[in-house]
RODO-2510 file (C-alpha; in nm, 4 decimals, decimal comma):
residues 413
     n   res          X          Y          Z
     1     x     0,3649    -1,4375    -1,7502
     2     x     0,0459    -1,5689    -1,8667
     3     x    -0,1573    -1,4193    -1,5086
     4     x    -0,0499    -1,0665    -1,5740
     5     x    -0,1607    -0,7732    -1,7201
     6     x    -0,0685    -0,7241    -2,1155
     7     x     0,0701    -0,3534    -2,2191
     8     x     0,0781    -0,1791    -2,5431
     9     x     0,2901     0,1239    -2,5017
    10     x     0,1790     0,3238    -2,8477
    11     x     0,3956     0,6133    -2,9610
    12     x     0,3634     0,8659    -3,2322
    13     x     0,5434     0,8931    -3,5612
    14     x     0,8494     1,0735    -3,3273
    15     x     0,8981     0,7823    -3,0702
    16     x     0,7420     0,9818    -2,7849
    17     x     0,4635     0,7845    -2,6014
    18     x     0,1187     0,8884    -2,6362
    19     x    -0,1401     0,6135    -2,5451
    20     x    -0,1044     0,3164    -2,3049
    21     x    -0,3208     0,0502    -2,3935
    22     x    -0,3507    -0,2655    -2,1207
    23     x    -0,5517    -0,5761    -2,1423
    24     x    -0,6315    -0,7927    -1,8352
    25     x    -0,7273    -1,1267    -2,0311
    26     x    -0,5066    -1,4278    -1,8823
    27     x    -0,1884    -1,5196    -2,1829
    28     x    -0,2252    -1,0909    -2,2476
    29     x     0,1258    -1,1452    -2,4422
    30     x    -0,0734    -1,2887    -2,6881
    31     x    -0,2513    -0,9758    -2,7415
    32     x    -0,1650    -0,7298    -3,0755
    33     x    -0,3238    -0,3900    -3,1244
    34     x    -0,3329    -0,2369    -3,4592
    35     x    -0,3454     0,1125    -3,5440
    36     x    -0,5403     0,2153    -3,8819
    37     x    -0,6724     0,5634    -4,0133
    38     x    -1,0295     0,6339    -3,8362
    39     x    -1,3687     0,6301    -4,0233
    40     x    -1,3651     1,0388    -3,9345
    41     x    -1,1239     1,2636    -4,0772
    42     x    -0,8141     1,3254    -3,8479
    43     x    -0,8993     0,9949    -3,5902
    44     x    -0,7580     0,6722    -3,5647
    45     x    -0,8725     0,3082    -3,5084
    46     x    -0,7698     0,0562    -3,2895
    47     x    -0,8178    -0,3112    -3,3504
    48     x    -0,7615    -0,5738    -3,0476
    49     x    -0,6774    -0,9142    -3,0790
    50     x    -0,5974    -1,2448    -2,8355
    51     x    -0,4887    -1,5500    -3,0317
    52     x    -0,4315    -1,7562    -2,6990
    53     x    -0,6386    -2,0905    -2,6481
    54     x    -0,7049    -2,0677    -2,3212
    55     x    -0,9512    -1,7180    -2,4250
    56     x    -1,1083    -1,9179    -2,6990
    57     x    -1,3321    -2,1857    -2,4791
    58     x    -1,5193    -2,1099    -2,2104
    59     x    -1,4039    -2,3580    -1,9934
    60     x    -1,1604    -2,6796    -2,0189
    61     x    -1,4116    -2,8879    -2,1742
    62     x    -1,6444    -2,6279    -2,3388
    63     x    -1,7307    -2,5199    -2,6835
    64     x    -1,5344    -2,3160    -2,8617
    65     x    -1,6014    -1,9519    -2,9464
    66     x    -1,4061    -1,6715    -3,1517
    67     x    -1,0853    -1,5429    -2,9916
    68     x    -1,1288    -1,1800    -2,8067
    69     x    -1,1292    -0,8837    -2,9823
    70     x    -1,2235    -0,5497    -3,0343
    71     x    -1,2233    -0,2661    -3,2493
    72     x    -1,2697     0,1326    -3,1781
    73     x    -1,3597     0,3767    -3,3882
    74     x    -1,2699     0,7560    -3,4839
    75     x    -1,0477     0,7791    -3,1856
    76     x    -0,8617     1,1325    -3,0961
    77     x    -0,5763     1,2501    -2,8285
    78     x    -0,8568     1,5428    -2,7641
    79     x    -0,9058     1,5369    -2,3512
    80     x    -1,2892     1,5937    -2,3270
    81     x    -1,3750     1,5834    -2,6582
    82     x    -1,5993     1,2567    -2,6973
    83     x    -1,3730     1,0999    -2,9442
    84     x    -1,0567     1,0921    -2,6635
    85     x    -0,9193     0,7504    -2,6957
    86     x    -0,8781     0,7258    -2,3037
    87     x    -1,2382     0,7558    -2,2518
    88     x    -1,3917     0,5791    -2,4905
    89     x    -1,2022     0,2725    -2,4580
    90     x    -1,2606     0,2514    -2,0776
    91     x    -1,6091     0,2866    -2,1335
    92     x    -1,6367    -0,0032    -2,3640
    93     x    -1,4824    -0,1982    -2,1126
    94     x    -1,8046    -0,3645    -1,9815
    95     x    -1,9071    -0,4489    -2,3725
    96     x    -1,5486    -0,5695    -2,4813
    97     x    -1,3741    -0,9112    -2,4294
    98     x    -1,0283    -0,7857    -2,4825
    99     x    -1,0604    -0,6557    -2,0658
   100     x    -0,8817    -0,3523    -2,1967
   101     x    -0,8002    -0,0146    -2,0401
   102     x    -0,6349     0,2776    -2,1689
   103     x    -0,4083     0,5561    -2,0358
   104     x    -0,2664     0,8674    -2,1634
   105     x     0,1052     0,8280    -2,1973
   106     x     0,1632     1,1767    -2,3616
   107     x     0,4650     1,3752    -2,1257
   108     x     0,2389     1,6482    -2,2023
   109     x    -0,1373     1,6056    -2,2463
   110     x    -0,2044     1,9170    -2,4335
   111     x     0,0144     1,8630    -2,7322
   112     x    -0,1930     1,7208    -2,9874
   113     x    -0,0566     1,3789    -3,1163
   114     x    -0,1782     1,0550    -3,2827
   115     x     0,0196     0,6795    -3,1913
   116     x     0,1683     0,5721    -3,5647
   117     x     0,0120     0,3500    -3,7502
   118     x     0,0948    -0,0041    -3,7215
   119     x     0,0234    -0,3159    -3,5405
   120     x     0,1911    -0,3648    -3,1787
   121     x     0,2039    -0,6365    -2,9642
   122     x     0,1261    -0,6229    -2,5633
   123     x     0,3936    -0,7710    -2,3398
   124     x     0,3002    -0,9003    -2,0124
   125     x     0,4412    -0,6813    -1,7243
   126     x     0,6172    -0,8758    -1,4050
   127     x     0,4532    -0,9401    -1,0788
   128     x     0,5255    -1,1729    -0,8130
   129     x     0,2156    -1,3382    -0,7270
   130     x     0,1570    -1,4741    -0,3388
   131     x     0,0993    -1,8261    -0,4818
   132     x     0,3791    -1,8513    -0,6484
   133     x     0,6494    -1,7608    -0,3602
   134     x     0,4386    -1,9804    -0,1542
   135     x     0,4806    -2,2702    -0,4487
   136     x     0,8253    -2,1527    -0,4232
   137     x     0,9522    -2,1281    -0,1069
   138     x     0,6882    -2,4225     0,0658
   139     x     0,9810    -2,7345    -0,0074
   140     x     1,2391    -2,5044     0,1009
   141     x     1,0778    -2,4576     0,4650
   142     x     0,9711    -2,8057     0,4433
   143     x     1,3103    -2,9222     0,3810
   144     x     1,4657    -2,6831     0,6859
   145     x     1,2184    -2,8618     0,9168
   146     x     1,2872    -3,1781     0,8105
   147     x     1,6609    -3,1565     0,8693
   148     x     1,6450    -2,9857     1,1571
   149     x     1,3884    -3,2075     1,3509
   150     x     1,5965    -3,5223     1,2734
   151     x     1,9131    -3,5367     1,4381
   152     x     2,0716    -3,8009     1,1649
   153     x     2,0088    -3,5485     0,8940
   154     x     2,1071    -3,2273     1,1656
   155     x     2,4253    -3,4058     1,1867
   156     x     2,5017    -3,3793     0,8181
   157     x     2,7341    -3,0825     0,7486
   158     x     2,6272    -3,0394     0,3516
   159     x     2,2189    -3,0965     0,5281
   160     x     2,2519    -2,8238     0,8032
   161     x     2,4005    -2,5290     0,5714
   162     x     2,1315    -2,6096     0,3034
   163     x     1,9175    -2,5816     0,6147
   164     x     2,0312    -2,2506     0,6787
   165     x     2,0224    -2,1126     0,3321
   166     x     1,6904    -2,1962     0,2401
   167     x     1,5178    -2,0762     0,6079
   168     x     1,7219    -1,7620     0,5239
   169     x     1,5646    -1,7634     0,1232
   170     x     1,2172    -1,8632     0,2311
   171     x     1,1997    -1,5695     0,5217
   172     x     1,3193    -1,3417     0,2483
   173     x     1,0654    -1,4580     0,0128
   174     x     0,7772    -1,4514     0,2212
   175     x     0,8565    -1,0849     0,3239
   176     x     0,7804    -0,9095     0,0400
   177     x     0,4990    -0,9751     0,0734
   178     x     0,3915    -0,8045     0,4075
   179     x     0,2424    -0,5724     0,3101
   180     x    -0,0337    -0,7351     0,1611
   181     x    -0,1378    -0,9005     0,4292
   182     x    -0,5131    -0,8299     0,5079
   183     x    -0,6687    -0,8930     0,8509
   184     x    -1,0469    -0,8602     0,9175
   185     x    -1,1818    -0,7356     1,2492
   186     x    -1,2790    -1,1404     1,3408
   187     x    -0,9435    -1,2450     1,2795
   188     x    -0,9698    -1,3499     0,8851
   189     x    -0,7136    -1,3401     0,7165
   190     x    -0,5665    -1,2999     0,3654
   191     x    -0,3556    -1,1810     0,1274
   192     x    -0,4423    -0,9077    -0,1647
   193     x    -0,3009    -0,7747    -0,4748
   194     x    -0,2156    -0,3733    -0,4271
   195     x    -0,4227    -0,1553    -0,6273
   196     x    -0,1891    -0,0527    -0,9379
   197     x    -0,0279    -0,4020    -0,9333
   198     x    -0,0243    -0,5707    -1,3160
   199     x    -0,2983    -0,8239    -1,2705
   200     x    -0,6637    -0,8198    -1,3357
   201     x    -0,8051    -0,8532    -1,0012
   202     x    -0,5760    -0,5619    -0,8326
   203     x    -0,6827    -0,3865    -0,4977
   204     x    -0,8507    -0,6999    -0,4278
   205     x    -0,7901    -1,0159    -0,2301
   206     x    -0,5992    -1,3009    -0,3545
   207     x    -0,8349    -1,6136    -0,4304
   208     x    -0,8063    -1,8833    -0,1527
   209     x    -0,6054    -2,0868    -0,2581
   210     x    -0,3452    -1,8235    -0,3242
   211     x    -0,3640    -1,6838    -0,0321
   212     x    -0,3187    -2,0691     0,1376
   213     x    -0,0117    -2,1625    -0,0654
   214     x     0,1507    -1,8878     0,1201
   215     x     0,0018    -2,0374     0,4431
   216     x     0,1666    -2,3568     0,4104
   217     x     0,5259    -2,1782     0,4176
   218     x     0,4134    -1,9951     0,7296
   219     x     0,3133    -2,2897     0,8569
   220     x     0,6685    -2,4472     0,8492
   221     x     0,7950    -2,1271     0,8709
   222     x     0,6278    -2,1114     1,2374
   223     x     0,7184    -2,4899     1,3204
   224     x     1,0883    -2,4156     1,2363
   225     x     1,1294    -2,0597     1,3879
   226     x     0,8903    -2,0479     1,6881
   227     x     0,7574    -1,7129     1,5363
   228     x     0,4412    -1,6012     1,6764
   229     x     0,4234    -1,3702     1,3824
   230     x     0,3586    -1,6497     1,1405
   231     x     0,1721    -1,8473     1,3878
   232     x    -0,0741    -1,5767     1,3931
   233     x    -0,1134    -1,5563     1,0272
   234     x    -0,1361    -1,9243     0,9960
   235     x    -0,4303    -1,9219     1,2348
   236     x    -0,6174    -1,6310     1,0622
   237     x    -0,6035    -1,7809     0,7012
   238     x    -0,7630    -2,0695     0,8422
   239     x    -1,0327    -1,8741     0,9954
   240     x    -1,1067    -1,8057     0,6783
   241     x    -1,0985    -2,1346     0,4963
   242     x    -1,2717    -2,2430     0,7807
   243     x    -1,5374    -1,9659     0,7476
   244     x    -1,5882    -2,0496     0,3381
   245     x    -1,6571    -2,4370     0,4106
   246     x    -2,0303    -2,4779     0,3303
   247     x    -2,2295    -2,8209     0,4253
   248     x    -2,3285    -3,0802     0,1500
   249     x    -2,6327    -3,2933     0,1577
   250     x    -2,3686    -3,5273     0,0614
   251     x    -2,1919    -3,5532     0,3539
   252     x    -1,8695    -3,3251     0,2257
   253     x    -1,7819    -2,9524     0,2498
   254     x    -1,7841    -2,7401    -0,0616
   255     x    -1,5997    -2,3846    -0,1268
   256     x    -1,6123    -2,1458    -0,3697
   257     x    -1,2534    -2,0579    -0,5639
   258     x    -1,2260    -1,7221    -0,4144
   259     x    -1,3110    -1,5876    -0,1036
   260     x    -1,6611    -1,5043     0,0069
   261     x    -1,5785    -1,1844     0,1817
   262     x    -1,3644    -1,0548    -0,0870
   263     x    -1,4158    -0,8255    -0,3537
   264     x    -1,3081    -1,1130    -0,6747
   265     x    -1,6901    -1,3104    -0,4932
   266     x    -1,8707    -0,9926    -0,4583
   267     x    -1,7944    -0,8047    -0,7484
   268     x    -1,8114    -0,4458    -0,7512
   269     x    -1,9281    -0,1436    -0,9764
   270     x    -1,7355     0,1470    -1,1426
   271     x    -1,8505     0,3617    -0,8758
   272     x    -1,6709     0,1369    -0,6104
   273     x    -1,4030    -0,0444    -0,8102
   274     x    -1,1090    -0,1369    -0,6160
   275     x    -0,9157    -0,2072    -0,9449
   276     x    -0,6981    -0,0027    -1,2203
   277     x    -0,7502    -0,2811    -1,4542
   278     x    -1,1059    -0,4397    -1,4203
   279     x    -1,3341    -0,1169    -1,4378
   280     x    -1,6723    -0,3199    -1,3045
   281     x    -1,6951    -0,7128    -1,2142
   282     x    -1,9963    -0,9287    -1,1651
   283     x    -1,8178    -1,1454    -0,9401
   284     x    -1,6588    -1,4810    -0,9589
   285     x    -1,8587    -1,6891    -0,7231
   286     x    -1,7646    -2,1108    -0,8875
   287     x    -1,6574    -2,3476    -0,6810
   288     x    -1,2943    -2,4703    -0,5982
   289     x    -1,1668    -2,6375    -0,8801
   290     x    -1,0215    -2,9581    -0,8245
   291     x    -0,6099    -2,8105    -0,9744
   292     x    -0,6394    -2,5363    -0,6989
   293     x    -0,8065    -2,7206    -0,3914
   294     x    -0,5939    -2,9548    -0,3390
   295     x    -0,4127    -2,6545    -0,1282
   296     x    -0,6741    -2,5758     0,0756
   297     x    -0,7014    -2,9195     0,1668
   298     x    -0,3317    -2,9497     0,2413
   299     x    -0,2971    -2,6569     0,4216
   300     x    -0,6350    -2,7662     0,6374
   301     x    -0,4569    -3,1519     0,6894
   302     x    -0,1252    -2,9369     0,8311
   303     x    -0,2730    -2,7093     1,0626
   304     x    -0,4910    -2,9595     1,2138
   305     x    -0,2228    -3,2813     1,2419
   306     x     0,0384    -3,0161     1,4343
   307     x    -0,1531    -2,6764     1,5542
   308     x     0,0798    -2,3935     1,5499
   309     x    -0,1829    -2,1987     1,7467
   310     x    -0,5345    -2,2228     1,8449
   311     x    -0,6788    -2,5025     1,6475
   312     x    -0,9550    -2,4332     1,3891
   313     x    -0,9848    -2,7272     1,1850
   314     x    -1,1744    -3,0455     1,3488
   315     x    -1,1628    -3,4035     1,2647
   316     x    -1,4682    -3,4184     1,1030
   317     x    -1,4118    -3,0706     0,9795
   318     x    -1,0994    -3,3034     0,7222
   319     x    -1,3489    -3,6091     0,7409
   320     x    -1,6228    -3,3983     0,5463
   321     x    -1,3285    -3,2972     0,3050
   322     x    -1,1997    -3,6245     0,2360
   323     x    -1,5842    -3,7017     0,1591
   324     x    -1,5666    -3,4109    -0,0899
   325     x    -1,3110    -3,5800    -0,3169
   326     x    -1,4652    -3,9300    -0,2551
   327     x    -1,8627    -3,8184    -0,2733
   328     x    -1,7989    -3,5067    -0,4915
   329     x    -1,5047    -3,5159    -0,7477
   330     x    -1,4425    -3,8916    -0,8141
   331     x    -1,6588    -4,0210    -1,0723
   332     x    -1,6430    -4,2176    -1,4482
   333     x    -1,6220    -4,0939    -1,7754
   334     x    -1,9024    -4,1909    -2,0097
   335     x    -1,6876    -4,4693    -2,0978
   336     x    -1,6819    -4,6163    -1,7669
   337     x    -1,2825    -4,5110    -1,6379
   338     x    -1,2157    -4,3488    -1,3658
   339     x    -1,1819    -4,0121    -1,3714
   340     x    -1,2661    -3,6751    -1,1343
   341     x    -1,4829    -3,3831    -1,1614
   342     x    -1,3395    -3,0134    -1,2500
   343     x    -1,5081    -2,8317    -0,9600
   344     x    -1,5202    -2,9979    -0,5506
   345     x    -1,9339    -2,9710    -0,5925
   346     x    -1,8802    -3,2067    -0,8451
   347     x    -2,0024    -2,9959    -1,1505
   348     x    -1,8046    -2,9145    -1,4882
   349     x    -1,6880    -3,1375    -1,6736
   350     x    -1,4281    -3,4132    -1,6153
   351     x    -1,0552    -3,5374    -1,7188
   352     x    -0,8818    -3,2244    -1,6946
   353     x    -0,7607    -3,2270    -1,3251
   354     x    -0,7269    -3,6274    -1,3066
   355     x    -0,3488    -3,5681    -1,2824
   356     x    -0,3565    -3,3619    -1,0007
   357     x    -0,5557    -3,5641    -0,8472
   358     x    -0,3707    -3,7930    -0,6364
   359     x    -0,2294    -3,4064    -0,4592
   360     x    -0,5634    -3,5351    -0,2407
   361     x    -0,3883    -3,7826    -0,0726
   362     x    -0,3083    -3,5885     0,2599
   363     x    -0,7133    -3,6884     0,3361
   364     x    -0,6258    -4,0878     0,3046
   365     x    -0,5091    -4,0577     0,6706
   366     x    -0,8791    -3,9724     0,7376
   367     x    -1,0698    -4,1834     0,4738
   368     x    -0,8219    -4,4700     0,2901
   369     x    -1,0691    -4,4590    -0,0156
   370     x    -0,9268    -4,1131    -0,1058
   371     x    -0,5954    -4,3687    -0,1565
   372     x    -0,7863    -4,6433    -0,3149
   373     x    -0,8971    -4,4040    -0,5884
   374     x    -0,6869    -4,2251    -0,7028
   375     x    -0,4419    -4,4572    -0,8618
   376     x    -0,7185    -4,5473    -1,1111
   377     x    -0,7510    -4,1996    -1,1997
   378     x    -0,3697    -4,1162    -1,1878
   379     x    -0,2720    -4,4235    -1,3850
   380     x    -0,5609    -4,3471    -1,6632
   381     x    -0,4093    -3,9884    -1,6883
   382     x    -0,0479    -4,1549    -1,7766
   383     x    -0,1818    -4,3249    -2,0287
   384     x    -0,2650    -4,0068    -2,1951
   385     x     0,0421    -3,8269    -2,1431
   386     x     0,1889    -4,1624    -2,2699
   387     x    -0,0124    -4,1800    -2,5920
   388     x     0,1141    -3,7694    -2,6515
   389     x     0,4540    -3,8415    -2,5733
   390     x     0,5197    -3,5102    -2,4464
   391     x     0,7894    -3,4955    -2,1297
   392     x     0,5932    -3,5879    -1,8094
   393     x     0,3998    -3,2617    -1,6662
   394     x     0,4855    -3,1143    -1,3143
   395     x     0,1073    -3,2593    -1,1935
   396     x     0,2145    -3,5952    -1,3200
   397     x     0,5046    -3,6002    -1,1280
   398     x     0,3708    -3,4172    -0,8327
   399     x     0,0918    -3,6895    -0,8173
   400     x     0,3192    -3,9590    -0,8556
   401     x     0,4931    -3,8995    -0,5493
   402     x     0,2019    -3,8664    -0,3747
   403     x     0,0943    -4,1830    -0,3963
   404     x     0,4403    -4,3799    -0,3759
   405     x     0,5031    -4,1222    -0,0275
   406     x     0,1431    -4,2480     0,0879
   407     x     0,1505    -4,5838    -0,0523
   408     x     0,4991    -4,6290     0,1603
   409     x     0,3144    -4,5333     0,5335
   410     x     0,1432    -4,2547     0,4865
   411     x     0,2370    -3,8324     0,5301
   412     x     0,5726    -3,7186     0,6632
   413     x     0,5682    -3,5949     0,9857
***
């Protein structure tokens, strides 16, 4: 899983564990430690590496720099002797691109031990992220309403018991993840990642969008089931989109990626840290990128077209975001094609998200240019796949049938 934490689980000469090493850098399977003699007699070294591309540029179109690594010196199992391992790696952690933290795995920390020499590799540990049961289960709810709110596909025997298996599968789904649910004294809502839990940003709230891909099961979760439960939830992440929208001169609405009011924006210090595995954080305060906001956007289209609850969204609350791709994200490249921004204030760079673009389309209901654009854009990004004959990506596809399901009348009901 290339969004979880890494672990290196070192053990001495015997087998027995004595130092957990974990790295919260995105593809952390990637990750090797190796284990050499120490400078000082009796210590030991440790030498980090990432080999993954996606560490080794700073963005999707930026320069590259040297893969992540990191090295520490005449290390010891000694607990508060300044050479313990534990501590000295967690207090590099400001100062070292490998994100890593360190625990003591020793069943007993008072036996002196030492992890083998050797070079280990970090696997990443398993976590089931919010966005991706709300990827997951979103066509399964969609598909329950769907049958169920047309009689001629009701009446269809094979139809109805798929029906009832995947409103039974998505329920399940969306479950587990109760208890993250976070609700803010105004009614905001989100989801967050439990302290302890194997990504980077735990004991924080989930970005927006993550927390909105969930939203748009509940939504059809609430349509299908009559649940006030969902309702509510639906209505209080959309507070919260809602509160994140920020004017453009432009005309549009721009967002940041994750939430304003949330730890992942605000960052936080050691003294304060809500995480395990990111001991201090400056805050992540970019704008939506154009891969992720597409689900804002959808999930903003749904709750406004059929209100499950009190509305929050307003016409020109989706007019000023169908402005945002139109004003903001779709542009030309230098040679003159069409192509769309990496970021919905229309900064980065651009070509990397022109596949995903046409996942805008739930906005040409409100602004048909949204439609008239993005089949330049889509069609140039074909050609490229084309020319690298690789097998067609899920955003190609996923875009595809965006336009031919808007291109034939427009959004399902």
């Amino acid at each position: 899983n290339p969004y979880t934490v890494g672990s290196a689980v070192l053990a001495d000469a015997g087998g027995r564990p004595v130092l957990e090493l974990r790295s919260a850098l995105p593809a952390a399977s990637r990750s090797s430690v190796t284990v050499v003699p120490g400078t000082a007699p009796g210590s030991f070294r440790l030498d980090l590496s990432n080999s993954a591309r996606v560490n080794q540029i700073t963005s999707p179109c930026g320069p590259p720099k040297p893969a992540p690594a990191a090295s520490y010196d005449n290390l010891t199992m000694r607990r508060g002797d300044p050479s313990y391992a534990v501590d000295a790696v967690n207090a590099a952690f400001g100062a070292s691109p490998m994100l890593a933290t360190a625990r003591d795995a020793r069943a007993d920390p008072t036996v002196d031990a030492q992890p083998a020499l050797g070079t280990f590799a970090f696997r990443s540990l398993p976590y089931v992220h919010p966005v991706h049961t709300g990827q997951i289960t979103f066509p399964l709810a969609r598909f329950v309403r769907l049958v169920r709110e047309r009689p001629e596909l009701a009446s269809v025997p094979r139809y109805a018991r798929a029906a009832d298996r995947y409103l039974e599968a998505a329920q399940q789904a969306v479950a587990v993840h109760d208890p993250d649910w976070r609700i803010t004294a105004d009614g905001q809502g989100s989801y967050a990642f439990p302290r302890g839990a194997p990504v980077r940003f735990d004991g924080a709230d989930a970005p927006l969008n993550q927390s909105l891909a969930m939203g748009r099961t509940l939504y059809e979760l609430a349509l299908v089931t009559g649940r006030p439960d969902y309702a509510a939830k639906v209505v209080a992440l959309a507070r919260s989109f809602r509160g994140d929208l920020v004017p453009d001169p432009r005309g549009s609405y721009v967002w940041s990626y994750a939430w304003r009011r949330s730890a992942v924006f605000l960052g936080w210090t050691l003294a304060n840290r809500p995480s395990d595995h990111t001991l201090w954080f400056d805050g992540f305060r970019s704008a939506e990128d154009t891969g992720h906001g597409w689900i804002d956007v959808a999930f903003a289209v749904a709750t406004l077209s059929r209100p499950v609850g009190p509305p929050v969204f307003t016409e020109s609350d989706i007019a000023a975001l169908a402005a945002t791709f139109t004003r903001n994200l779709a542009t030309v490249d230098p040679s003159g094609a069409p192509t769309v921004w990496d970021h919905v204030d229309g900064t980065g760079c651009v070509g990397v998200y022109d596949a995903i673009a046409a996942a805008w389309m739930p906005l040409a209901a409100w602004d048909p240019a949204v439609f008239d654009l993005s089949p330049a854009v889509f069609d140039l990004s074909l050609a490229v796949f084309d020319a690298r004959q690789p097998p067609p990506s899920a955003a190609a596809i996923f875009g595809c049938a965006n336009l031919v399901r808007f291109a034939a009348g427009g959004p399902l009901p």
